[in-house]
C-alpha positions in Angstrom: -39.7 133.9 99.0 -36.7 134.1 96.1 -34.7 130.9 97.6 -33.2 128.0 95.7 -34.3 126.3 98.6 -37.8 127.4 98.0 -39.3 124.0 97.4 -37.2 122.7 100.7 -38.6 125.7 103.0 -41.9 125.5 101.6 -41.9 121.2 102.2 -40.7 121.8 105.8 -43.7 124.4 106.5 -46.0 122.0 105.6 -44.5 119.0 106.9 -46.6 117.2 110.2 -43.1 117.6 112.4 -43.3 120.4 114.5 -39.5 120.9 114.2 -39.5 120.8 110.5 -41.7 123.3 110.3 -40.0 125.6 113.1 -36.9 125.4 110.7 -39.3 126.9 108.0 -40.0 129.1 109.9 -37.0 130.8 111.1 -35.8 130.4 107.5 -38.3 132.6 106.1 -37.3 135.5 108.7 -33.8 135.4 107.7 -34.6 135.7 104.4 -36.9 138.3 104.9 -34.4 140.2 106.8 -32.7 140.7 103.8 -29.6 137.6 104.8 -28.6 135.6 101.7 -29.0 131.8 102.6 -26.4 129.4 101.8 -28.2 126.5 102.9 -30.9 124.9 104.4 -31.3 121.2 106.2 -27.9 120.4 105.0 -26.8 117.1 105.8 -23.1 117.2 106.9 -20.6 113.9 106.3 -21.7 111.0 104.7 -25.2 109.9 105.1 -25.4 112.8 107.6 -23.1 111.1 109.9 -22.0 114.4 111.5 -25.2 115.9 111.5 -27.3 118.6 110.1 -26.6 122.4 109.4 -30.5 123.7 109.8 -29.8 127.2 108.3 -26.9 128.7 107.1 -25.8 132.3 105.9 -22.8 133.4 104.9 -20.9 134.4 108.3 -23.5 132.2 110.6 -24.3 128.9 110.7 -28.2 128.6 113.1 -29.1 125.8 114.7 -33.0 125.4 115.3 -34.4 124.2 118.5 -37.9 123.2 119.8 
């Protein structure tokens, strides 16, 4: 994994949430399909009022479900 968000993915692989670690998950596939990521877990407004971008590439935006 070559990621800025290395740390991030690899924390939310090993975290006890089952969705955190679904996010890792599907993080890791895009990246190793070769998509550049643009973010990860993004909080969106202040404090995250809006909400949370789970991954993001640069002409997507995916939203991880359980």
């Amino acid at each position: 994994m070559t990621s800025p968000f290395e740390q991030t993915i690899a924390n939310a692989l090993n975290s006890v949430n089952p969705q955190r670690v679904l996010e890792g998950t599907v993080t890791n596939a895009i990246i190793q399909a070769g998509f550049d990521l643009v973010g990860f877990n993004k909080v969106v407004g202040l404090n995250g009022e809006v909400g949370e971008v789970n991954v993001e590439i640069i002409n997507a935006i995916i939203e991880v479900r359980n």
